[in-house]
C-alpha positions in Angstrom: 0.0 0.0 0.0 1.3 3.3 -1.3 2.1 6.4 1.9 -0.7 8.9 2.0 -0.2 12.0 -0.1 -1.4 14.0 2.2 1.2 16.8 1.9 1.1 17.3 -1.6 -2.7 17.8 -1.8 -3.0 19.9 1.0 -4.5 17.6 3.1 -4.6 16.0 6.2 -3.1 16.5 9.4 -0.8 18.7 10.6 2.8 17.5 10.5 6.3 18.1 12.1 9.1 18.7 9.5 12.0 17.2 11.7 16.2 16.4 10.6 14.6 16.2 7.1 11.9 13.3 7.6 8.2 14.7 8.3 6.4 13.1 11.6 2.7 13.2 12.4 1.4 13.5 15.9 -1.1 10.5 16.9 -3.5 12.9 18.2 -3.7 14.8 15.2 -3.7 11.4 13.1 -6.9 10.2 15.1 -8.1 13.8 15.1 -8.3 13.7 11.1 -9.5 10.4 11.2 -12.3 11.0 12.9 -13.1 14.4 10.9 -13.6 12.4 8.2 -15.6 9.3 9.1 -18.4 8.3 7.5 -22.0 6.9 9.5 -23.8 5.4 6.8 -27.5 6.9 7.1 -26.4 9.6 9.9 -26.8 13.5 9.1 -23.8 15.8 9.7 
């Protein structure tokens, strides 16, 4: 399975740009998650 390309579509979480490698924060990972599930039949 290919990485998320999250950065180049201006997407997603917020990240951490850190000695060159980018990190994301678990909060924020479950934070987006959850911004974006889906409840079959529920109203937003």
């Amino acid at each position: 399975m290919k990485p998320p390309r999250w950065r180049s579509q201006k997407i997603g979480p917020p990240y951490i740009k850190m000695m060159g490698r980018i990190l994301y924060r678990v909060s924020d990972i479950g934070a987006y998650e959850q911004s974006c599930l889906v409840i079959p039949g529920a109203e937003k």
